[in-house]
FIBADREN-704760 format. One line per field, with one value per residue: z, y, x of N, C-alpha, C in turn. Coordinates in steps of 0.001 Angstrom, whole numbers, plus 500000, padded with zeros to 6 digits. Layout:
N
n.pz	[Z,...]
n.py	[Y,...]
n.px	[X,...]
ca.pz	[Z,...]
ca.py	[Y,...]
ca.px	[X,...]
c.pz	[Z,...]
c.py	[Y,...]
c.px	[X,...]
//
This chain:
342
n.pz	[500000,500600,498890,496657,497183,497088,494286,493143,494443,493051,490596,490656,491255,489609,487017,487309,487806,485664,483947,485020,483407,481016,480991,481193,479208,477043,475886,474494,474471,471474,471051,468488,465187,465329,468474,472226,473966,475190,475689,475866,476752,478732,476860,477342,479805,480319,480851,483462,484364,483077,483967,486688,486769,485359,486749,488838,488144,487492,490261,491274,489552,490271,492822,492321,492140,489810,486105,484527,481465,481521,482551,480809,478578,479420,479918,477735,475410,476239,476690,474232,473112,474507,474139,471411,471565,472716,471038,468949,470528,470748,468156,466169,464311,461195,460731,459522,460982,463342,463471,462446,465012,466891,465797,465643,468819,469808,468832,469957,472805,472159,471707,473548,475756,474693,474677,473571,472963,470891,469601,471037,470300,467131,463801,462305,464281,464959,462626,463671,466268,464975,463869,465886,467012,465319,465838,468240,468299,466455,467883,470232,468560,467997,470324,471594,470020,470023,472933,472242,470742,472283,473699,474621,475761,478923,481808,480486,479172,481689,483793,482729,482611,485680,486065,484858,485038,487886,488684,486474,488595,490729,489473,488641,490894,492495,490588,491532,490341,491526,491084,488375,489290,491115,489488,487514,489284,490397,488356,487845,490079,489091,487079,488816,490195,488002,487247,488826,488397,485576,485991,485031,485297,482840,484134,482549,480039,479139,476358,473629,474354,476970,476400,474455,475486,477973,476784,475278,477520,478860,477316,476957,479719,479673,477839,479444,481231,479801,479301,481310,482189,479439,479497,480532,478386,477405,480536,480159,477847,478026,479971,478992,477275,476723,475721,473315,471978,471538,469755,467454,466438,465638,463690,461418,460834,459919,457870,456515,455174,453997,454695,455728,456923,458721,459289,461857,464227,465669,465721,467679,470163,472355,472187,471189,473384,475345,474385,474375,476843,477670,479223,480663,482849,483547,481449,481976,484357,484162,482223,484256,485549,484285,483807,486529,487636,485509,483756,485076,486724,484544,483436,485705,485967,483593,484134,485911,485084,482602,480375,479337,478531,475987,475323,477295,476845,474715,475724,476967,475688,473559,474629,474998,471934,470977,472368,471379,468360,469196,470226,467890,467061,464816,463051,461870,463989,465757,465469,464812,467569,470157,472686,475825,478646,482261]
n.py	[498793,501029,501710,501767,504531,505903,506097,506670,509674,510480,510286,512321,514595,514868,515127,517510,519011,519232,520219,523264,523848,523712,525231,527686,527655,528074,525767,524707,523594,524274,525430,523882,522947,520447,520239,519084,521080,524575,526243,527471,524419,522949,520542,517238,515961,513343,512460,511978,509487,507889,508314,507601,505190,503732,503775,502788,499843,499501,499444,497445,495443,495586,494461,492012,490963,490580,488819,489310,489741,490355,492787,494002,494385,495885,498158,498991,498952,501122,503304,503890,504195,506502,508391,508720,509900,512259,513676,513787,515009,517764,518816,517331,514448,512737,510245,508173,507245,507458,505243,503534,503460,502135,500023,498398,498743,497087,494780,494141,493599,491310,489842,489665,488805,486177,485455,483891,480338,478096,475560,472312,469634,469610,469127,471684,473258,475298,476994,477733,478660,481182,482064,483375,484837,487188,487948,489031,490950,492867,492993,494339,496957,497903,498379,500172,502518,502791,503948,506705,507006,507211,509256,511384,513745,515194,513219,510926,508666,508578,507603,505207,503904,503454,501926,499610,498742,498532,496936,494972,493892,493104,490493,489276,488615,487060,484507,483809,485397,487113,489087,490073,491295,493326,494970,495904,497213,499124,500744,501223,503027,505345,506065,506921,509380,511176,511944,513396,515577,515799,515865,516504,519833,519781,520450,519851,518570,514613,513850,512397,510867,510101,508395,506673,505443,503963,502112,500329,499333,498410,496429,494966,493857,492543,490243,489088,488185,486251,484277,482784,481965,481049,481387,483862,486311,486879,487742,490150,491357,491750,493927,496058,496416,498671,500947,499816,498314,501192,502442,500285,500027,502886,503325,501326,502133,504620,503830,502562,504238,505529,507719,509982,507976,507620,510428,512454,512881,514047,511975,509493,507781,508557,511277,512383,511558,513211,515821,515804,515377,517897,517538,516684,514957,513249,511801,510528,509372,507874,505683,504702,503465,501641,500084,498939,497950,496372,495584,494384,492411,490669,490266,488881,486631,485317,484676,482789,480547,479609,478013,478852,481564,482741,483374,484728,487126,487618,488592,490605,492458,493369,495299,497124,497756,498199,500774,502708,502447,503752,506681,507233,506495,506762,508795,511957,515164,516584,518994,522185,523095,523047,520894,521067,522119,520940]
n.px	[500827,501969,503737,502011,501311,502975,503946,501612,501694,504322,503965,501845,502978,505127,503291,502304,504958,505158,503312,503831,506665,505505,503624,504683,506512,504903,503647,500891,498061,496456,493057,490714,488658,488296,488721,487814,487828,487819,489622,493233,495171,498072,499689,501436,501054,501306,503714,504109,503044,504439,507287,506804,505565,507709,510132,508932,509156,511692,512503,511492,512318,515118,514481,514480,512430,510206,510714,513182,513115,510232,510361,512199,510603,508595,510317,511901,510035,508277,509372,510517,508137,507055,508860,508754,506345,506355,507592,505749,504113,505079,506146,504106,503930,504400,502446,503381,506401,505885,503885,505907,507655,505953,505472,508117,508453,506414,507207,509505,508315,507080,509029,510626,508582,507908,505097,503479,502967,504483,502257,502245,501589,500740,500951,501092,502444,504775,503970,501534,502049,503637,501682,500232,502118,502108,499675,499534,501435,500259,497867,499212,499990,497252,496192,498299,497567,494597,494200,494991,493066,490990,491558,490158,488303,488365,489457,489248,491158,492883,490955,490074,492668,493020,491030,491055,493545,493973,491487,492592,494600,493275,492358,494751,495970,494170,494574,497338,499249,501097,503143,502841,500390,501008,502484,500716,499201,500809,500498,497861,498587,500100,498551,496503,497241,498244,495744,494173,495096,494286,491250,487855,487337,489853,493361,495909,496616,496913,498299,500266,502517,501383,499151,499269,501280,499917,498262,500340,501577,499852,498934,501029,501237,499490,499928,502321,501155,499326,500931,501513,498737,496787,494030,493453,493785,491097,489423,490923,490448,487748,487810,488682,486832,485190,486550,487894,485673,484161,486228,487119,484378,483625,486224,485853,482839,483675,485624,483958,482182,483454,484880,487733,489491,492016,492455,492969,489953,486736,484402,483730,481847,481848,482443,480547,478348,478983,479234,476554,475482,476744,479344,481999,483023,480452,480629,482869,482651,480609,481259,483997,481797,480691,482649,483328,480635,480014,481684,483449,482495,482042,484615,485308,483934,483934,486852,486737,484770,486473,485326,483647,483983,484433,481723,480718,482288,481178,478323,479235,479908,477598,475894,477866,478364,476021,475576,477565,476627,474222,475365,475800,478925,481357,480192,479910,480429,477300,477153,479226,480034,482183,482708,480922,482729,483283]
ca.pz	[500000,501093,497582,495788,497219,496507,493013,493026,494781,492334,489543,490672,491714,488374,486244,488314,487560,483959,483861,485409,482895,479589,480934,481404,477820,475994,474927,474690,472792,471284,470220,467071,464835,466366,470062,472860,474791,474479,476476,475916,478070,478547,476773,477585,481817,480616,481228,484980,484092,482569,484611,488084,486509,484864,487995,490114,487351,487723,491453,491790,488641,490966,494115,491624,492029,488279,485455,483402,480021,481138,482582,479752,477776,479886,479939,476633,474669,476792,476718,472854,472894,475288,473329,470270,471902,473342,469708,468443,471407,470246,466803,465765,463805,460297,461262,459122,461447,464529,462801,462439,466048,467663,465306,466965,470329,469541,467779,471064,473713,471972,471597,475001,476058,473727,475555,472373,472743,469668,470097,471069,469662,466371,462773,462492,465862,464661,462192,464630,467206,464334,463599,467387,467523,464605,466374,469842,467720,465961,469192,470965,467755,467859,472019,471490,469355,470428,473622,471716,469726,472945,474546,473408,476887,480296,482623,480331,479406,483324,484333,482486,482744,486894,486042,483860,485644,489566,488602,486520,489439,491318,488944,488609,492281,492016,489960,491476,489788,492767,490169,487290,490181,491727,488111,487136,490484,489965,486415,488018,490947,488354,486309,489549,490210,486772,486863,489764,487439,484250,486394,484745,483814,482765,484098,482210,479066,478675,475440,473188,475360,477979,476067,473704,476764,478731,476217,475002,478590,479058,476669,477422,480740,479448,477329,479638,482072,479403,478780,482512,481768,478386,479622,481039,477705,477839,480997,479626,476788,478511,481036,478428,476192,476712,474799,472527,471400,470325,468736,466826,465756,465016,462846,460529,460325,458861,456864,455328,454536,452808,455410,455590,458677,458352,460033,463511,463791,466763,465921,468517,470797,473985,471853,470875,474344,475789,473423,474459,478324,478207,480406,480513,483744,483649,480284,482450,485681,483532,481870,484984,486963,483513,484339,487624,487702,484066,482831,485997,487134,483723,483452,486658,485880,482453,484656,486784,483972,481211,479020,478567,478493,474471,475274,478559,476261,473707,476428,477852,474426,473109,474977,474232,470508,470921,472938,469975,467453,469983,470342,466245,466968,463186,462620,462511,465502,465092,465336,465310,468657,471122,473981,476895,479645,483542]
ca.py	[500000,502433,501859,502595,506003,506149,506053,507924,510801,510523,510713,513543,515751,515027,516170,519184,520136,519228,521602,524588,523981,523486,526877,528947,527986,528301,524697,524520,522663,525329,524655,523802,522948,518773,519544,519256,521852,525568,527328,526324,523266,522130,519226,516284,515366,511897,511991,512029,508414,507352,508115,507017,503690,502888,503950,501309,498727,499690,499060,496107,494755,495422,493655,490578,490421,490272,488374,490591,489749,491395,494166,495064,494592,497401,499682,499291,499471,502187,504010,503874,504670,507959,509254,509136,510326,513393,514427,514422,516470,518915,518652,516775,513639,512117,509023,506760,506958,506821,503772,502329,503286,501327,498563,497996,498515,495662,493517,494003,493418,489954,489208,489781,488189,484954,485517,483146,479379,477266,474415,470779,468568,469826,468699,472861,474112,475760,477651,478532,479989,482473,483114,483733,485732,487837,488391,489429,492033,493654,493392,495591,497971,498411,498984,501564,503573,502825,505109,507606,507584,507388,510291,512931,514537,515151,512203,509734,507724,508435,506699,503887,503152,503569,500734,498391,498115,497850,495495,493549,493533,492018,489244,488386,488761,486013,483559,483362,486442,488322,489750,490769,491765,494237,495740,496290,497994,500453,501189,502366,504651,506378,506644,507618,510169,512110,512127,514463,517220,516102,515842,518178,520682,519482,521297,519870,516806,513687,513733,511292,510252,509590,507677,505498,504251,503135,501298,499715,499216,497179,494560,493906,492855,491389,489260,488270,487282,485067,483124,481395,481163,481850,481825,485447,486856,486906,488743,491569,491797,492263,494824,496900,496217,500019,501467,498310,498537,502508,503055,499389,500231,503857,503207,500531,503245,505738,503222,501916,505681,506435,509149,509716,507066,507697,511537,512556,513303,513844,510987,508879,508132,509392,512564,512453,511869,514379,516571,515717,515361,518952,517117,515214,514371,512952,510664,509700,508376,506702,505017,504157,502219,500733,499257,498800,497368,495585,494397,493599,491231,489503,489466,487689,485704,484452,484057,481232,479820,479459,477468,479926,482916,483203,483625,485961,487848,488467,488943,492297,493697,493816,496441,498557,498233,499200,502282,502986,503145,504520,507917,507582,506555,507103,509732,513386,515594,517209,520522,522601,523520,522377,519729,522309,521504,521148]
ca.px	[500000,502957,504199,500925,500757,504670,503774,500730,502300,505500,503036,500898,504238,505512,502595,502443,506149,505170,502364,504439,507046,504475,502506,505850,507423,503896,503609,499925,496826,495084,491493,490864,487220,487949,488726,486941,488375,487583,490858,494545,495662,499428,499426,502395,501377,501617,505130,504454,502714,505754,508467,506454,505793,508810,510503,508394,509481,513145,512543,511053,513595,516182,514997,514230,510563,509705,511358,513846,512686,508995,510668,512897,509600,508025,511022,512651,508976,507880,510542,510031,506749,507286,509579,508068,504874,506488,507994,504249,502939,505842,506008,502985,504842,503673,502033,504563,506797,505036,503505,507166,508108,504734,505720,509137,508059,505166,508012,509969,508066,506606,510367,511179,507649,507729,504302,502274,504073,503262,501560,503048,500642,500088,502287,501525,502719,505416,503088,500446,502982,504247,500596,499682,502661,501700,498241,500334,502299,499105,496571,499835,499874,496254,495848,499202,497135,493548,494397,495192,491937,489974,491917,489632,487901,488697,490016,488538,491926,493219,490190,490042,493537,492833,489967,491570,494545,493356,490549,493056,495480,492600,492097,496072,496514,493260,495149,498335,500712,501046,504353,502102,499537,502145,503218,499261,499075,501408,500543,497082,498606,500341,497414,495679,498318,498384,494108,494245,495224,493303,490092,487377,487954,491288,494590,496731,496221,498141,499245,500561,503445,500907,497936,500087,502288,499171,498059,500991,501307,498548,498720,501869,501070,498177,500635,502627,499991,498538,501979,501175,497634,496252,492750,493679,493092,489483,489429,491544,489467,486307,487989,489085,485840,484728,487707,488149,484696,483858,487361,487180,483226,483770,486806,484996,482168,484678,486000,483357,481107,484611,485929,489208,489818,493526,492984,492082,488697,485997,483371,483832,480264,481864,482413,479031,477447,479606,478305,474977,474945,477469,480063,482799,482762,479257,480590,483954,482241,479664,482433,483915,480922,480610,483726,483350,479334,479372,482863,484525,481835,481589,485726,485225,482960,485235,488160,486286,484566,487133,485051,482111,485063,483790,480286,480662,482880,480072,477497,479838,480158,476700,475425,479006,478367,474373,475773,478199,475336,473073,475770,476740,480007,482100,479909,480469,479573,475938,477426,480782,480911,482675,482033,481270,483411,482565]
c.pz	[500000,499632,496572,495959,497290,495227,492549,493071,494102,491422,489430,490667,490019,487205,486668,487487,485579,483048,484195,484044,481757,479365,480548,479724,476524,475197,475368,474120,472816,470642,469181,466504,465580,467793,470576,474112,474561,474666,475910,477585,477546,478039,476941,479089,481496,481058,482938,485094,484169,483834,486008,487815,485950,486039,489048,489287,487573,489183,491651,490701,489779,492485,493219,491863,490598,487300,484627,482155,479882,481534,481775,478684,477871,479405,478560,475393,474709,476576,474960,472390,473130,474548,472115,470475,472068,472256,468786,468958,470731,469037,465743,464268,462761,461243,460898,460514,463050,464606,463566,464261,467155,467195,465727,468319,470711,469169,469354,472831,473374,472325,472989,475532,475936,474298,474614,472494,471489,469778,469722,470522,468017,464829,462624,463602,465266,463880,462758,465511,466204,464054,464843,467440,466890,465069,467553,468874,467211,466634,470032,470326,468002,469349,471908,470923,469474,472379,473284,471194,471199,474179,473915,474522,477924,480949,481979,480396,481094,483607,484001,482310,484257,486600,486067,484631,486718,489186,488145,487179,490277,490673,489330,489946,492925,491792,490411,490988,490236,491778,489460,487844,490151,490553,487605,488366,490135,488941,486573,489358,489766,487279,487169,489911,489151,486681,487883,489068,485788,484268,485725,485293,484027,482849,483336,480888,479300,477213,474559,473557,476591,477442,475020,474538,477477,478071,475794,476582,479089,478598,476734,478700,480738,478671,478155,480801,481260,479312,480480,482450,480537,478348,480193,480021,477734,479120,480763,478807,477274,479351,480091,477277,475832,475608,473482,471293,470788,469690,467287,465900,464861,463936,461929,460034,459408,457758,455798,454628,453958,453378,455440,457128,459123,459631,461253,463340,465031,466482,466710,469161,471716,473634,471871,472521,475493,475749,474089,475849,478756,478988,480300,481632,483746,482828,481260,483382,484849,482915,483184,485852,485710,483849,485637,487651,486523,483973,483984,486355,485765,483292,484798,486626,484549,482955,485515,486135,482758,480056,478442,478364,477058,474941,476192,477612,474770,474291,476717,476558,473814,472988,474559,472461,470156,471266,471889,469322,467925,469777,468280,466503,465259,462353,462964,463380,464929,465211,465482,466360,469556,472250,474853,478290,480932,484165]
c.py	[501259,502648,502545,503561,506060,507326,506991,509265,511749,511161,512229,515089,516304,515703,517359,519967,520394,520381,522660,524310,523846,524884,527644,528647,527955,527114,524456,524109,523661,524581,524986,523247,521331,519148,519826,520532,523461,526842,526245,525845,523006,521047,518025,515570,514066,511411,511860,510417,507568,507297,507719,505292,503256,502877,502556,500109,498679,499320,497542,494961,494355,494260,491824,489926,489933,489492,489235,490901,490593,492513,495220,494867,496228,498832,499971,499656,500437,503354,504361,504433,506147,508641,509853,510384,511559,514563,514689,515362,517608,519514,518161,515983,513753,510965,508141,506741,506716,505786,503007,502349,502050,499992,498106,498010,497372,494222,492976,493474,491420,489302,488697,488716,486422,484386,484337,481634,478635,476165,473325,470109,469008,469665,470763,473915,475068,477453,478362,479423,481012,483365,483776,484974,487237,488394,489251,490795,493190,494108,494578,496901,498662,499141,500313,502940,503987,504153,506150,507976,508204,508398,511529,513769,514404,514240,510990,508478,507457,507363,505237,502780,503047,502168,499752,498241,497850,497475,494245,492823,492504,490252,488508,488065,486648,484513,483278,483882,487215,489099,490908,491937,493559,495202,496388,497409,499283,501255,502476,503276,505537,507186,507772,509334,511333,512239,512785,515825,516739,515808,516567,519033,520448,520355,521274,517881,515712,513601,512182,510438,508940,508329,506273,504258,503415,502200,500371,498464,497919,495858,494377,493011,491910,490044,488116,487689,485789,484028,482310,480954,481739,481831,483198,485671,487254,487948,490214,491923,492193,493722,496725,497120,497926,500685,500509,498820,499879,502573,502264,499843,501546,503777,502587,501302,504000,505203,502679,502992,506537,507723,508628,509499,507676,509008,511371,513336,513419,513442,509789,508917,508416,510607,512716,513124,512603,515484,516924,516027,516933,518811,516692,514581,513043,511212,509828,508757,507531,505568,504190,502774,501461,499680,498232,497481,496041,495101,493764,492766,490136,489219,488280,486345,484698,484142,483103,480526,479775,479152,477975,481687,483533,483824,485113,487521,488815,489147,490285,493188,494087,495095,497463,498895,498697,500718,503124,503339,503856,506210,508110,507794,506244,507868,511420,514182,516335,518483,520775,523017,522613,521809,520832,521526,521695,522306]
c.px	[500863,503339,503212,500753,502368,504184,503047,501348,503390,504231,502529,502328,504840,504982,502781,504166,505758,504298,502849,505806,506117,504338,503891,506595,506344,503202,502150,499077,496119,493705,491274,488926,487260,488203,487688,487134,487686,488484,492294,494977,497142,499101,500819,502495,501341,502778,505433,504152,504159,506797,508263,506024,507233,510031,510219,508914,510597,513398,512579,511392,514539,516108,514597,513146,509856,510909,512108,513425,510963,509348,511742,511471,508892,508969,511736,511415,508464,508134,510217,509210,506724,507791,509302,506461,505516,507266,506857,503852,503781,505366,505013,503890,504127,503588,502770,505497,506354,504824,505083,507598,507313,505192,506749,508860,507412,506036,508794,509759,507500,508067,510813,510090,507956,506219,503301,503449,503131,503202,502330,502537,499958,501432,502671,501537,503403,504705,502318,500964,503136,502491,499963,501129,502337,500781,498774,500375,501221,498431,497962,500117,498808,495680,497117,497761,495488,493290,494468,493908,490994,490553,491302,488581,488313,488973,489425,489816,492803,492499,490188,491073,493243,492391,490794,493116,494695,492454,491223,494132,494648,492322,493543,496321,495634,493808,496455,499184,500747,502479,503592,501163,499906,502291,501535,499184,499280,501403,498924,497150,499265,499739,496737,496246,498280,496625,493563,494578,494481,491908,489687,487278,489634,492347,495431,496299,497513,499107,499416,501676,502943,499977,499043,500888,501317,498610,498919,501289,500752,498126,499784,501952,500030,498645,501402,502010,499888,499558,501773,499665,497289,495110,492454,493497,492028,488848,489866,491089,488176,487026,488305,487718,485133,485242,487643,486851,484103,484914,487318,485607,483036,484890,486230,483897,482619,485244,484896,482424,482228,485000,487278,489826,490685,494168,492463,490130,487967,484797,483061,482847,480513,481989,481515,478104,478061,478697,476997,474639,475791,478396,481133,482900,481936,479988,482242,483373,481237,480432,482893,482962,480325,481596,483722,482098,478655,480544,483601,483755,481882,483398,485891,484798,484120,486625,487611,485496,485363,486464,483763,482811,484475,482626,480449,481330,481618,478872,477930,479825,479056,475986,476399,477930,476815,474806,476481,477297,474869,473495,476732,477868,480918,481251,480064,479613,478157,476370,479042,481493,481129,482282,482020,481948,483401,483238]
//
């Protein structure tokens, strides 16, 4: 516990200095016809994320609590990720290379992982491992960058990294990876930590430093969870099903009514019912005790039934992808102005 408010505390201190240096050298997100904002915000406090988790990883490397190969996963992908992220918030990158940086980081952490084994009993084991690994490498491309999409109001990615990573500490802790447990832990004090200043009305944003890392983040520990059980998948997929589900439904929208997917855009249905309820608040905590009241009982539920894990898994998402339609997620906002903010 002393550690979790370590971390936290690190975290929160850190944004903070990050925000007094941002404001004082002008580096700010102005508002534009997509944000949701309507004042300039510092944007880069993810880096308080960063360096209070990778910190606790570097710790608890050293006293030889975790295996090296997942903690150079964390810190050498991360690390990767951050960096790149924090030359967008600047500079605002082309996406090729961004692209290529996510795709090494993804290549790296499987490497390090070998989190997909290929199957003993099969003439194409061999085969199937490369295609399971292939799947690893893509599902950690697509969670890198799926944060990013769904960083688009007030404490929403804080929060739901908070969720998704103390609920799925509870599960691992559950099963027997009091390691993995420990590392999930700390992933959401430092979430918790940096969402003290991007509460609404947001002081200060995360950024692409911040949102890319938590995601990347996340499925890597979700990877190497699954390499001791690979019925852990399934839980991590439901826990995250919130995010997962508008970014994955709204993209396919855009793609298929021939917008140009490719750019940034604010069609997303938490934009929407933002929009609608005037809040972000309102659309974060709802989010939340979604989490909380709906996916963590039914990841529970698929981590003590394994063999209905498919089904439970389609049962948690239904309602997402109704709510999706419901707020015209991959469609454009009903008006040009801006989300009003609490």
């Amino acid at each position: 516990m002393r550690v979790f408010i370590l971390v936290c505390l690190a975290s929160a201190l850190i944004t903070a200095g990050a925000r007094s240096f941002l404001t004082r050298h002008g580096l700010m997100d102005l508002p534009n016809a997509r944000s949701s904002h309507a004042v300039p915000v510092p944007r880069g406090g993810g880096v308080g994320i960063v360096l209070a988790f990778q910190s606790a990883v570097a710790w608890i490397l050293v006293s030889c609590a975790i295996p090296g190969r997942l903690a150079w996963a964390l810190i050498g992908g991360g690390l990767a990720i951050a960096i790149v992220g924090i030359l967008d918030d600047r500079f605002r990158l082309p996406r090729w290379p961004r692209l290529a940086v996510h795709s090494l980081a993804a290549a790296w952490a499987v490497w390090c992982l070998d989190a997909i084994q290929p199957a003993q009993l099969s003439n194409n084991g061999e085969l199937s491992g490369w295609v399971r690994r292939c799947a690893a490498f893509a599902a950690l491309i697509w969670l890198t960058n799926l944060f990013n999409f769904m960083d688009g109001i007030d404490g929403l990615a804080g929060m739901e990294a908070v969720c998704v990573s103390g609920l799925g500490a509870v599960l691992l802790l559950r099963d027997g990876l009091p390691n993995e447990a420990q590392l999930s832990l700390m992933l959401s004090a430092a979430s918790l930590g940096f969402l003290v200043w991007n509460w609404p009305p947001a002081k200060i944003f995360m950024g692409d430093v911040g949102s890319g890392f938590l995601g990347f983040t996340l499925g890597t520990l979700a990877l190497s969870s699954s390499k001791t059980n690979p019925e852990l998948i399934w839980p991590w997929m439901i826990l995250l099903a919130a995010f997962i589900v508008d970014a994955t439904v709204t993209l396919l929208r855009r793609i298929f009514s021939r917008a140009r997917w490719y750019e940034a855009h604010c069609s997303h249905a938490y934009q929407h019912a933002a929009q609608i309820c005037g809040s972000h608040a309102r659309v974060t905590l709802a989010v939340a005790a979604m989490n909380i009241g709906w996916l963590f009982p039914l990841a529970w539920a698929a981590w003590r039934y394994p063999a209905a894990a498919p089904l439970i898994a389609s049962v948690a998402v239904i309602p997402l992808v109704y709510l999706t339609f419901r707020f015209n997620g991959g469609r454009e906002r009903f008006s040009s102005d801006v989300i009003p903010q609490d």
